[in-house]
C-alpha positions in Angstrom: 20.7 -6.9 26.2 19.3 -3.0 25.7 18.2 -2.2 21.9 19.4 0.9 21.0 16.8 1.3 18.1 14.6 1.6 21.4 17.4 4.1 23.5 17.4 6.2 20.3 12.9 6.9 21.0 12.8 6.4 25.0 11.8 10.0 26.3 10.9 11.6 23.0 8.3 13.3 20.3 7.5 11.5 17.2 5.4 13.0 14.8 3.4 10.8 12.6 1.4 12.0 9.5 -1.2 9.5 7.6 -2.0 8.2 10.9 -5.3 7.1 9.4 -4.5 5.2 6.9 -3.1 1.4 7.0 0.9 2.2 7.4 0.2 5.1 10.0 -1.9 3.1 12.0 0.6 0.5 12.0 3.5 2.5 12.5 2.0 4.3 15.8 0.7 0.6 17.5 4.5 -0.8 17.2 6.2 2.3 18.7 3.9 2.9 21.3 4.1 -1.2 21.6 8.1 -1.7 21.7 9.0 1.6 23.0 7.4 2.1 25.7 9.0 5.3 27.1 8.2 7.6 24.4 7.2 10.3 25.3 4.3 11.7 23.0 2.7 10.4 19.6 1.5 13.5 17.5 -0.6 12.8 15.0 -2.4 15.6 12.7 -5.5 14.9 11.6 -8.1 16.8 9.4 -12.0 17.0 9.7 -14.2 15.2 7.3 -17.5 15.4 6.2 -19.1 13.8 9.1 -16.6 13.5 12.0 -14.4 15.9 13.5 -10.8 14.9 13.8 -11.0 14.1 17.4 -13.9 11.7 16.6 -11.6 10.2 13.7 -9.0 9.8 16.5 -11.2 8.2 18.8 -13.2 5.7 16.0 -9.2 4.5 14.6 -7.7 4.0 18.5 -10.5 2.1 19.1 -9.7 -0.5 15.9 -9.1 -4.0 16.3 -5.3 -2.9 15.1 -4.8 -1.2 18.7 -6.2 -4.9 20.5 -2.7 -5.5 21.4 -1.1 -2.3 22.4 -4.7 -2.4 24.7 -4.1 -5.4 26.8 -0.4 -4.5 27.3 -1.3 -0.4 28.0 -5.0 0.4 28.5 -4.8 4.2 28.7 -2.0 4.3 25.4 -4.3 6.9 23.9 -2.7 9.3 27.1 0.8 9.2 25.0 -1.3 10.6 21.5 -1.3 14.1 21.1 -4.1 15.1 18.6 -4.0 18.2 16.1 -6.0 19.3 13.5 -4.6 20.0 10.3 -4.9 19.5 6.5 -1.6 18.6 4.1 -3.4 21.0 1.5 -3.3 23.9 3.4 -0.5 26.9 4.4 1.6 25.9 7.5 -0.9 22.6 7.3 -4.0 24.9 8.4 -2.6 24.0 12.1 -3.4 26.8 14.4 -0.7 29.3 15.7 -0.3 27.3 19.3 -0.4 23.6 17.7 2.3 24.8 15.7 4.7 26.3 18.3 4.0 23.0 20.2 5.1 20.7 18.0 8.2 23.0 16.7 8.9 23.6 20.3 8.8 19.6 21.2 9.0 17.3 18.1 12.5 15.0 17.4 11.5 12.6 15.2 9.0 13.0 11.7 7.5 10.0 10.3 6.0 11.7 6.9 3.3 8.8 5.3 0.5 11.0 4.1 0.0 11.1 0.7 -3.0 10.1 -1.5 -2.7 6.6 -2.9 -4.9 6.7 -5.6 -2.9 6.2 -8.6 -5.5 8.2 -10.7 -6.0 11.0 -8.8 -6.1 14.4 -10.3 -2.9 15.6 -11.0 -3.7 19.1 -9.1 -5.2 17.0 -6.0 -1.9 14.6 -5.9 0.3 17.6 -6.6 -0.9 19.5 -3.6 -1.1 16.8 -1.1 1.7 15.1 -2.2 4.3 17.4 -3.3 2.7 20.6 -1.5 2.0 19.0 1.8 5.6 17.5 2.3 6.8 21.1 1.3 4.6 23.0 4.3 6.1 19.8 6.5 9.5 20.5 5.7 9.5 23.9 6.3 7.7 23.2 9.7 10.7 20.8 10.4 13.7 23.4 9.6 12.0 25.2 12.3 12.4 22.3 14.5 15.7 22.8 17.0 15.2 19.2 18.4 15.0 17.7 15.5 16.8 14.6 15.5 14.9 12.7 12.7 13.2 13.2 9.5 11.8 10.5 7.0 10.0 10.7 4.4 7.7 7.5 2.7 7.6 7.4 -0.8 7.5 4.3 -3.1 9.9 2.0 -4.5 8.2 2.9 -8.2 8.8 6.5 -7.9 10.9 6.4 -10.6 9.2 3.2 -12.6 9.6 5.1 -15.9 13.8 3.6 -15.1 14.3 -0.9 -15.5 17.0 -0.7 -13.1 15.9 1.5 -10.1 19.0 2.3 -7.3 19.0 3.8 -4.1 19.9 7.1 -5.4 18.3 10.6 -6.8 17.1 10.6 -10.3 16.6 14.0 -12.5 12.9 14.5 -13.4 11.7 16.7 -16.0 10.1 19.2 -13.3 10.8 20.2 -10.1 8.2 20.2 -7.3 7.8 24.3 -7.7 7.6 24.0 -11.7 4.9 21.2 -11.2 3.1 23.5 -8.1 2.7 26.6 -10.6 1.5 24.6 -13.4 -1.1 23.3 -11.7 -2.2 26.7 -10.3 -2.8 27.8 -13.5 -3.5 24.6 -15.6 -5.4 21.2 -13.9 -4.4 19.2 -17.1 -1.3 16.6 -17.2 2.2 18.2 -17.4 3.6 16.6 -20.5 6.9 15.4 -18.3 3.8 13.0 -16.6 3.6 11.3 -20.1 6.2 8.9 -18.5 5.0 8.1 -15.5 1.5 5.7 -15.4 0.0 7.5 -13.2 -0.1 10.9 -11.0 0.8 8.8 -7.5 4.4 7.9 -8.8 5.0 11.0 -11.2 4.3 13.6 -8.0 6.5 11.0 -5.5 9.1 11.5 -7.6 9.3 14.9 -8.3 8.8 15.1 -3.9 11.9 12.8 -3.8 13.8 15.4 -5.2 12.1 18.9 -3.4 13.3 16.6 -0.1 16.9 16.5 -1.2 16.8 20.1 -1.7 16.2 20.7 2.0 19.1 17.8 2.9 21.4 20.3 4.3 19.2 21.7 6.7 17.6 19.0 8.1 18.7 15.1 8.9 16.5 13.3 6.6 15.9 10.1 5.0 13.4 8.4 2.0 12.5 5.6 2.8 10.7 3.3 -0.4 8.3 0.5 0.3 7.5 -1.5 -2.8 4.0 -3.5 -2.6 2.9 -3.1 1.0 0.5 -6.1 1.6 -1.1 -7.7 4.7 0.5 -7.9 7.8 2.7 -11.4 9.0 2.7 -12.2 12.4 2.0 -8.8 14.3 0.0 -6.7 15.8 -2.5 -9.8 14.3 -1.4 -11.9 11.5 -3.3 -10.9 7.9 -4.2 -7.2 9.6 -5.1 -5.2 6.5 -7.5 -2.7 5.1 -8.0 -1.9 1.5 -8.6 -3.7 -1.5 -5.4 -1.9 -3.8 -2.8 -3.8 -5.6 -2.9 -7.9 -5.2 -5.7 -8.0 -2.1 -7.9 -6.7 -4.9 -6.8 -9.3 -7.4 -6.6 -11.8 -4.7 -9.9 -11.1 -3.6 -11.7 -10.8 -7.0 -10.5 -14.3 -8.1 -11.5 -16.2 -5.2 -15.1 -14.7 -5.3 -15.0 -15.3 -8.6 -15.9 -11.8 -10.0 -12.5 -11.9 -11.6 -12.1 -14.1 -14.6 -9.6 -12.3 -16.6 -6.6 -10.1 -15.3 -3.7 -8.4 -17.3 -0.9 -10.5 -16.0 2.8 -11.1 -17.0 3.0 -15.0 -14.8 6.8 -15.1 -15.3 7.2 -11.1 -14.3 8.1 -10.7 -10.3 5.2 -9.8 -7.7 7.5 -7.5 -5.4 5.2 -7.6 -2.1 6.2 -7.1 1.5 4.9 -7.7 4.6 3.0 -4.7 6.0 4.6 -5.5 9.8 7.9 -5.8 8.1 7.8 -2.7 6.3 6.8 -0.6 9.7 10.3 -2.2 11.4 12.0 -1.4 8.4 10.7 2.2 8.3 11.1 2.1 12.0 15.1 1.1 11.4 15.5 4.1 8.6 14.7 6.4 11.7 17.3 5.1 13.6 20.0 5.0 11.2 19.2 8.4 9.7 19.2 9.9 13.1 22.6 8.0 14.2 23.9 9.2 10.7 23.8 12.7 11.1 24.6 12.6 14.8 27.4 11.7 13.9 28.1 13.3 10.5 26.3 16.1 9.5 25.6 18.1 5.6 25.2 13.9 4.0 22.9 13.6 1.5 20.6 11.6 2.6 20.3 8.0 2.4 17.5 6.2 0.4 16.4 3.0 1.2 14.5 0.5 -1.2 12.8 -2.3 1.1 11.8 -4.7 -1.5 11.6 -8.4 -1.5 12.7 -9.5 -5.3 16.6 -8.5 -4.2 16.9 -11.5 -1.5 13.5 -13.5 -2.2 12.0 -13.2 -5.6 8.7 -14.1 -6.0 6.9 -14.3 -9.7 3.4 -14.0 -10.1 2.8 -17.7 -11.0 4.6 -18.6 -7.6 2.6 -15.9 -5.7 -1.3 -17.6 -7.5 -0.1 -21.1 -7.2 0.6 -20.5 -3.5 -3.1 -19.6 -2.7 -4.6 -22.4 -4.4 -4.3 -24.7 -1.9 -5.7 -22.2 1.4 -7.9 -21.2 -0.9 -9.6 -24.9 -1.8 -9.7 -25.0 2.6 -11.2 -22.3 3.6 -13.2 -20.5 -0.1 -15.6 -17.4 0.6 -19.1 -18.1 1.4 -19.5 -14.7 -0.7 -18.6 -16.3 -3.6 -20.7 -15.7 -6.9 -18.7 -18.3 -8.9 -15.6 -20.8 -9.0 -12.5 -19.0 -8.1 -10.6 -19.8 -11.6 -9.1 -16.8 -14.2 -7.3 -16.4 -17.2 -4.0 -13.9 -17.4 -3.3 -11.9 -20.9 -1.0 -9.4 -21.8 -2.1 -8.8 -25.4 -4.5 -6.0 -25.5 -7.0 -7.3 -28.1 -7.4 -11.1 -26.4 -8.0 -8.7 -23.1 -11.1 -7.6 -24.7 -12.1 -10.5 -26.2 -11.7 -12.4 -22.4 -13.9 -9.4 -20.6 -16.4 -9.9 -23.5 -16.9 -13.6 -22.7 -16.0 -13.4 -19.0 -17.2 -10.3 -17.7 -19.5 -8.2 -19.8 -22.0 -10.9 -21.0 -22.3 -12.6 -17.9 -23.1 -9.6 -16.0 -25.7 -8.7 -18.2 -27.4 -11.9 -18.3 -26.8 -11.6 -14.6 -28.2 -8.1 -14.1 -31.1 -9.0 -16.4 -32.0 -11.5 -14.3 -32.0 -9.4 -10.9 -34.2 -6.9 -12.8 -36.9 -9.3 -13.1 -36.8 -9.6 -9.5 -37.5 -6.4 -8.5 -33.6 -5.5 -7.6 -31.5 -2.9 -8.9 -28.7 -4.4 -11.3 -25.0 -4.1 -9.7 -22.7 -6.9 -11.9 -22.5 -4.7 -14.9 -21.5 -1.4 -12.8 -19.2 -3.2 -10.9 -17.5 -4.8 -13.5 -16.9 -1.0 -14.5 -15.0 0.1 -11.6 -12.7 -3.4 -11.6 -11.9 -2.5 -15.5 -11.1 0.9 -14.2 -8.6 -1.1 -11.8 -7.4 -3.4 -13.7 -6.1 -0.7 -16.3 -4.6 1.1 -13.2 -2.6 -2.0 -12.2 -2.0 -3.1 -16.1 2.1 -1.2 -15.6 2.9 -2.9 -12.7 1.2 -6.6 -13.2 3.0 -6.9 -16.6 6.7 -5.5 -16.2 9.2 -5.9 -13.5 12.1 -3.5 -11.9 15.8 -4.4 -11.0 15.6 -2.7 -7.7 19.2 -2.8 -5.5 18.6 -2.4 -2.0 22.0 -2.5 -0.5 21.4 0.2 1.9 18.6 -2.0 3.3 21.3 -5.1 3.7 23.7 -2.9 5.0 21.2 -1.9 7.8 20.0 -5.0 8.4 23.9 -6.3 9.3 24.5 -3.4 11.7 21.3 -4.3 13.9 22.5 -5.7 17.5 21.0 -9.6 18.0 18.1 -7.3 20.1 16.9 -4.9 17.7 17.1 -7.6 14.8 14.1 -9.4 17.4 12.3 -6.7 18.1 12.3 -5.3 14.3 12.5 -8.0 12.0 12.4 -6.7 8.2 14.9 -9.3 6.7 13.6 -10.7 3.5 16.3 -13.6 3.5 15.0 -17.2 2.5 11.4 -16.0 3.1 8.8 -18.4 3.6 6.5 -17.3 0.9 4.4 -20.1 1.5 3.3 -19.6 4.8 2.7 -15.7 4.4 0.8 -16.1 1.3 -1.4 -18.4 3.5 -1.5 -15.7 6.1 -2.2 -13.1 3.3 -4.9 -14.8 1.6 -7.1 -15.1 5.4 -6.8 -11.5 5.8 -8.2 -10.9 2.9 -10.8 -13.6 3.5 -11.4 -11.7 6.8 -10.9 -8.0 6.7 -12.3 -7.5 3.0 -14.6 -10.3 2.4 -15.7 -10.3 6.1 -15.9 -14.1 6.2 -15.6 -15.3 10.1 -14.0 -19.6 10.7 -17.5 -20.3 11.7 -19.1 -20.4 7.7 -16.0 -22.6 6.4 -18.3 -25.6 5.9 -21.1 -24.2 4.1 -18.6 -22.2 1.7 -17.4 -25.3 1.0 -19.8 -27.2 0.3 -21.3 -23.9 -2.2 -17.6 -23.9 -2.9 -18.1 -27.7 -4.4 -21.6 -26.6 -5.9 -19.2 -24.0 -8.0 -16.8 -25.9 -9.0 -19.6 -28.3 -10.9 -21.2 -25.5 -12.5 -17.8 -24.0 -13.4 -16.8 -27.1 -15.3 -20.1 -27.8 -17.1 -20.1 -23.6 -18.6 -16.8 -24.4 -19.4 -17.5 -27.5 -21.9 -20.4 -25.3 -22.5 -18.4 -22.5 -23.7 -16.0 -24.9 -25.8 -19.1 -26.4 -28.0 -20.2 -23.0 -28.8 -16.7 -21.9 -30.0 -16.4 -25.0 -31.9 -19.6 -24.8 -33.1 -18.9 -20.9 -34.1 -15.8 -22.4 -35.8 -16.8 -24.6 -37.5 -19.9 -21.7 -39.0 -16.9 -19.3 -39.8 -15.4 -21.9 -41.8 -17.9 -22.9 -43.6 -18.4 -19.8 -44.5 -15.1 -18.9 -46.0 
């Protein structure tokens, strides 16, 4: 049985941006893995401080990520054509022959670069965000063979809206309103008053500069909510950053985090980072079959979340990690892996007081005597600083539809539904959770199988001294009590 999701790519140009980053990297291992007769990878890549893009190339290629696509294809990186470039730049600052190449040659645009820091500066996000798919898009209308455009934006693009469709919403600026403004003014449009941070307030505003070049170009958006670690390929639990629940996740179970601004009831909408790259993968396929066959659409939007067909709340999602967690606990730990949830502001405070701040001062006290510099107390600052990033999204929950992702899902033949499995269906939660939790165990705590018996046993040593501070703790509230009392 042929796929046609792989007929559609066989002897063609896909042009990936955000290669570097966790979904890029992703996204160019399972097309050079599945379709095998592609014909060229481009990636664009910028310089940095200390390596030149081609180094960058060559250091991420070389990434445990690649492992499989190695053994099945040694010389894959022969299929990757590198160019430099930078999203903030005019024309993407790629040089007069990169760009007649790729406008000469490309068919199919895979647009993940953005930045992901949800407090970036709003002239930083604006121009890499907003500015960058601009120069891309007017690269692509260039494009005769161009057969495919999507664009990755976020399924909380629009988060300031409960009940969040697969359609265009009106913002209060449009992408060459907001790209002035910030020419002349670096401070926070008032229309971003709305939005919690700069990352979804500038992919919003790009969501609609996109369906301004709709008729033009065939082009899709395509809206991943909560990307976390991978399932089942290219490795089970691949992942690389510590944002959204991995950070959570990994705080607790060191027990650095004792108190997080949590709704328990609220839904967790996370999805599998393999998933999500078949899914993405899919939206190519159908927006390039779309406008084959019909042409001037407006383009389709897809939402590829999991609450629609598997809901998943946050108690569900903590509960589940207990029990891997009690297995197979961090040798890095610095405490019992146990925390309190809030929502109130005040009893927040009160929580970090007892929690967080006074124990890492007693903490950083004591490494001061010994000659160390003190760390608790400065890292505590920077997971505050998260913590009131993620505060919007840990406490309230979307009505997300995601029909268009259903609707794709059906049409997929027996084959592709194999090969590019995104279905959120009856889930096991369970199982991925368990998955989830060792990837985070091994690609952020850098924990290898071999140290499972001593973290437990420190693990057990923990849990001891957890429960004697904790009766601790409840004398001298009672105690306090029973003083305040007294007094009154």
């Amino acid at each position: 049985m042929t796929s046609n999701i792989i007929d559609t790519f066989n002897d063609s140009t896909i042009l990936i941006t955000g290669c570097t980053g966790f979904l890029g990297k992703l996204l160019t291992e399972k097309l050079l893995t599945s379709c095998p007769k592609i014909k060229n990878i481009v990636v664009i890549i910028r310089n940095n401080k200390n390596l030149s893009a081609e180094e960058r190339a060559v250091k991420i290629f070389n990434g445990t990520v690649f492992d499989r696509l190695r053994k099945k294809n040694p010389d894959f990186t022969r299929n990757i054509k590198i160019f430099y470039g930078d999203l903030q730049l005019e024309s993407l600052n790629l040089s007069s022959n990169d760009l007649d190449w790729i406008v000469n040659n490309t068919n199919f645009i895979f647009h993940c670069a953005a930045t992901l820091k949800f407090d970036e500066n709003i002239k930083k996000a604006t121009e890499i965000n907003v500015g960058g798919t601009e120069q891309l898009l007017k690269i692509a209308t260039q494009m005769k063979n161009l057969k495919g455009f999507i664009h990755v934006s976020t399924a909380y693009s629009h988060c300031t809206r409960q009940n969040i469709g697969e359609k265009f919403y009106p913002t209060e600026m449009t992408a060459q309103e907001l790209m002035t403004h910030v020419k002349i003014n670096d401070q926070d449009p008032t229309a971003l008053n709305c939005w919690p941070n700069t990352y979804t307030f500038t992919k919003a505003i790009t969501e609609n500069l996109v369906l301004n070049y709709s008729k033009t170009i065939p082009i899709g958006i395509f809206r991943p909510s909560i990307v976390g670690s991978s399932y089942k390929e290219p490795l089970p639990g691949y992942l690389e950053n510590m944002n959204g629940p991995s950070g959570i996740v990994a705080g607790i179970v060191t027990g650095f985090l004792r108190a997080i601004p949590c709704k328990l009831n609220n839904m967790v909408d996370i999805v599998p980072a393999d998933y999500t790259i078949n899914a993405l993968i899919t939206s190519m396929w159908d927006t390039a079959t779309r406008y084959q066959n019909t042409a001037n659409e407006e383009p389709k939007i897809y939402n590829y979340v999991s609450s629609c067909e598997s809901p998943l709340t946050w108690a569900s999602f903590m509960c589940s990690i207990r029990p891997i967690y009690k297995l197979t606990p961090p040798l890095c730990a610095v405490w019992y892996g146990s925390t309190f949830t809030y929502t109130n502001v005040w009893l927040g405070e009160f929580l970090w007081l007892i929690l967080h701040w006074i124990p890492g001062i007693i903490f950083d006290f004591m490494i001061l005597l010994t000659g160390k510099n003190a760390r608790f107390c400065k890292q505590y600052k920077k997971a505050r600083k998260m913590m009131n990033v993620l505060r919007p999204f840990s406490t309230a929950e979307w009505n997300f539809k995601n029909n268009n992702i259903q609707k794709l899902w059906s049409s997929l033949s027996k084959k592709d539904q194999e090969l590019f499995s995104f279905n959120m269906q009856n889930f096991n939660w369970d199982s991925y959770i368990s998955t989830f939790y060792l990837g985070i165990r091994s690609n952020i705590l850098h924990e290898n199988k071999d140290n499972i018996p001593d973290a437990i046993k420190k693990h057990k040593r923990l849990y001891w001294l957890h429960k004697f501070f904790t009766l601790f703790m409840v004398y001298v509230l009672f105690k306090l009590m029973i003083v305040l009392f007294s007094i009154v």
